[in-house]
N, C-alpha and C positions, 0 to 999 in steps of 0.2 A: 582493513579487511578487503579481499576482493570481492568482485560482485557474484563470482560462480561461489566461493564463503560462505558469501549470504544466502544463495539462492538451497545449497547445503544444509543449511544452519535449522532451515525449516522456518512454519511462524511462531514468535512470539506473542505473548498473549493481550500483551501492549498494539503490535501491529494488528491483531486481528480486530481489535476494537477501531483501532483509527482507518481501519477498513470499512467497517462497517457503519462510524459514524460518516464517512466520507461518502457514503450510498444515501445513508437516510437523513443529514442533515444538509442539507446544503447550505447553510451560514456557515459549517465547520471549516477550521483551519487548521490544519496539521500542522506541529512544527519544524523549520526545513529538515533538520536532523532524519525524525521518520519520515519523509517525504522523497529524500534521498534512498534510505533503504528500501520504502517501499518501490520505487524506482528501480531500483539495481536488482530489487525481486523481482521484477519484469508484472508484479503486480497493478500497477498505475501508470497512466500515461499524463504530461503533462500539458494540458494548450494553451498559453496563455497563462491566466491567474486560473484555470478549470482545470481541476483534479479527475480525469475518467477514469474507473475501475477498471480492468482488462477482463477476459474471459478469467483466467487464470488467476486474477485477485478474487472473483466471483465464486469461484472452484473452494479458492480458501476459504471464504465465508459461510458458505453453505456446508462445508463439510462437519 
């Protein structure tokens, strides 16, 4: 799948969770699979082993 595909595709209801746990757990680990997507969704950025939400992953949560 391409990344503009996914960006398309809208979120899933699996991503919006592992969004959300990604805010309010910080022990959480995604695994890379959705970590990738959420990526290519321009959703999360990645620094290191530190997962950051973007505005735009924030947008999808709250909605």
């Amino acid at each position: 799948m391409l990344s503009r595909d996914a960006v398309l595709e809208g979120p899933l209801p699996a991503e919006i969770q592992a969004l959300f746990r990604i805010c309010n757990e910080p022990g959480y680990r995604p695994l890379p699979d959705m970590l990738r997507r959420l990526e290519a969704k321009g959703w999360i950025d990645t620094a290191g082993e530190t997962h950051l939400v973007t505005l735009t992953g924030r947008t999808v949560i709250e909605r």
